[in-house]
C-alpha positions as CSV (number, residue, x, y, z in Angstrom):
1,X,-91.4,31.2,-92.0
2,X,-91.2,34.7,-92.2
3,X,-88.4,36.5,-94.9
4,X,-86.5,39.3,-94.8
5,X,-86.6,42.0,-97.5
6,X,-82.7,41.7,-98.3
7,X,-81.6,42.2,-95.5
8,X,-83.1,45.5,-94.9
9,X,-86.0,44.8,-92.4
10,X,-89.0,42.5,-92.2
11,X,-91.6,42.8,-95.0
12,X,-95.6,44.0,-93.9
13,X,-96.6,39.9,-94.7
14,X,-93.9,38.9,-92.0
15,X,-94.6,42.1,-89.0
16,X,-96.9,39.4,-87.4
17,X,-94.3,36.6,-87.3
18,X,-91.6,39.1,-85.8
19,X,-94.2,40.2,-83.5
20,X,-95.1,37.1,-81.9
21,X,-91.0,36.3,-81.9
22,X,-90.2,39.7,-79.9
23,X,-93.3,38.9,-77.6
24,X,-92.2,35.4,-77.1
25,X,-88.3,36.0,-76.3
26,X,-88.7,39.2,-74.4
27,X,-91.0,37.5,-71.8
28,X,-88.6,34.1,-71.5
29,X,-85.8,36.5,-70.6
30,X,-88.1,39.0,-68.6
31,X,-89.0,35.9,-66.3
32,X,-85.4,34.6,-66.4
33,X,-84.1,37.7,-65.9
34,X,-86.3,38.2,-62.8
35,X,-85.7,35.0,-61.2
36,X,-82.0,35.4,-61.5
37,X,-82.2,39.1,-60.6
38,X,-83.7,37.6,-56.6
39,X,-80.1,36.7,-55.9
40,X,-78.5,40.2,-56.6
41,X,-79.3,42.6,-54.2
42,X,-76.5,45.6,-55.2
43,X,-76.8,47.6,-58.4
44,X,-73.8,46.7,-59.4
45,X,-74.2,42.9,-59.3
46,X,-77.4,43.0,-61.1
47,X,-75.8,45.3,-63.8
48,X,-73.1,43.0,-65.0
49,X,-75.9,40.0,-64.6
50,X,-78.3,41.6,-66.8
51,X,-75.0,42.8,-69.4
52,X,-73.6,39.5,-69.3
53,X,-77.2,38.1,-70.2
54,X,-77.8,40.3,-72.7
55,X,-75.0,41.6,-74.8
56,X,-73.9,39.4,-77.0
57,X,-77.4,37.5,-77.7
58,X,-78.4,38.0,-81.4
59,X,-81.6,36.6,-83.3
60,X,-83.6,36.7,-86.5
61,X,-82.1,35.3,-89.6
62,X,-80.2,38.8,-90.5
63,X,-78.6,38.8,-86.6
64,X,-80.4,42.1,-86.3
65,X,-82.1,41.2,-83.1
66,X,-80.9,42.0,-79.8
67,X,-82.2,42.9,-75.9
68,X,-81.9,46.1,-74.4
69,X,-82.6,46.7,-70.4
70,X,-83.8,50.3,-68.9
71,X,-84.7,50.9,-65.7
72,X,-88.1,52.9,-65.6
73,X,-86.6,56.0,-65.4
74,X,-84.8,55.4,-68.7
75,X,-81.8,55.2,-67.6
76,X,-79.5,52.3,-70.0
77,X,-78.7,49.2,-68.5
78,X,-77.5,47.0,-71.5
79,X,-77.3,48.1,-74.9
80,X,-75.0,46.6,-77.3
81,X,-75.5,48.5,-80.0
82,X,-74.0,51.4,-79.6
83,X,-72.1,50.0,-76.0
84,X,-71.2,53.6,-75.4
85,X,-74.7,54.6,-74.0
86,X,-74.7,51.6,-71.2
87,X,-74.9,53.7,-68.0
88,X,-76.3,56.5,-69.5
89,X,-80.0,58.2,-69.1
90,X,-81.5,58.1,-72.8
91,X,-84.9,59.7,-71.3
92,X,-84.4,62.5,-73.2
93,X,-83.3,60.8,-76.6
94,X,-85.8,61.2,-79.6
95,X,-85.5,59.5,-82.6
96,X,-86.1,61.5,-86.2
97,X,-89.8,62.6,-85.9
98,X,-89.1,63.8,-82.4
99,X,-90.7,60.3,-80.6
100,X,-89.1,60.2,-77.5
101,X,-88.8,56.1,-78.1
102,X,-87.4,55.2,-74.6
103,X,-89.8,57.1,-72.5
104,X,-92.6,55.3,-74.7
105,X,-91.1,52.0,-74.4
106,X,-90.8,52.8,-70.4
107,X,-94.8,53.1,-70.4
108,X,-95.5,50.5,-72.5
109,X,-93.6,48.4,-70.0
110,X,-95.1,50.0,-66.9
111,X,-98.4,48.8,-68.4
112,X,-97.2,45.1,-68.6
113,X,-95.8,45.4,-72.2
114,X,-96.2,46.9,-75.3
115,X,-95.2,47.9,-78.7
116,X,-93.6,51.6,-79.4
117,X,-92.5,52.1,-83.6
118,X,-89.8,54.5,-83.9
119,X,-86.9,55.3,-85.9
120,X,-83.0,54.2,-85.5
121,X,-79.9,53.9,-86.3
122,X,-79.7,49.9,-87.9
123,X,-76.4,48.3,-87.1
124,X,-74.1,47.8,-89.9
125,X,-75.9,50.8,-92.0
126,X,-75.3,54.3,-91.5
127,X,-79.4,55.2,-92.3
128,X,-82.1,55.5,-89.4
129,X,-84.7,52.4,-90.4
130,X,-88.3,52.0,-88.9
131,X,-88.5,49.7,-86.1
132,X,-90.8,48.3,-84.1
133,X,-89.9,47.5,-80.5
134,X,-91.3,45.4,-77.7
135,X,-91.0,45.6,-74.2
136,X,-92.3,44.4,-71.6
137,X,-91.3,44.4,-67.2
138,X,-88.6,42.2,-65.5
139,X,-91.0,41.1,-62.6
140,X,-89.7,41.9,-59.3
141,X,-87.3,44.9,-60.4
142,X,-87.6,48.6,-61.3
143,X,-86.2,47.2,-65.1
144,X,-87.9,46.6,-68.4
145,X,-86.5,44.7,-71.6
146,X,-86.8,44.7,-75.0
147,X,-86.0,43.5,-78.6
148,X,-87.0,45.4,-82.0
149,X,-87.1,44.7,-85.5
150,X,-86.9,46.6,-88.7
151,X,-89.6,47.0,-90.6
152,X,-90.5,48.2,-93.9
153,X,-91.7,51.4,-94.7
């Protein structure tokens, strides 16, 4: 089993582990996500669905894992951490090197999935971390979702 380096990320022997885990959990909920999403029809219906779904689900040992949903246009769906930017469009957010990380995460979705490293703000700590995020389409909808992990510098 992979380890954490105290709590601070995922260390470079584990980045595989965490890999195959974001690939694996992003693509059960993309697919149950999708199914469910074929009963909803208004916007508002599927929001709270894909909310309900995904804000209070947390993985990896440390609890550091968590989904986020965009539509393709970058515009936030579900983010728990920080709540306040649910609703908002994030197209235009860049982390500290300038990487606009949603609108990369948006094409690496488009394409069928994919992996976007970037920098932000790691819950609980008041310091930007690396992280590497993977996302990947809900099929049937205009959406895409996502988990990350911190990694080691």
């Amino acid at each position: 089993m992979a380890t954490l380096n105290q709590g601070r990320g995922v260390t470079e022997t584990s980045t595989d582990t965490y890999k195959q885990i974001m690939v694996a959990v992003v693509h059960a909920s993309a697919v149950g996500l999708g199914e469910l999403l074929k009963n909803y029809k208004g916007q508002a219906e599927r929001t709270e669905l894909i909310r309900t779904y995904a804000n209070n689900i947390r993985f990896f040992p440390d609890q550091t894992g968590y989904f986020f949903v965009y539509d393709y246009d970058c515009l936030n769906i579900a983010l728990p951490n920080p709540l306040d930017w649910q609703g908002k469009n994030l197209r235009d957010l860049q982390d500290l090197h300038g990487k606009y990380q949603i609108r990369e995460l948006s094409e690496a979705a488009k394409k069928g999935g994919g992996f976007v490293e970037y920098y932000w703000l790691k819950p609980g700590s008041t310091e930007h971390h690396k992280k590497l995020s993977y996302a990947e389409p809900i099929p049937g909808t205009n959406y895409f979702i996502g988990t990350g992990a911190y990694i080691s510098s």
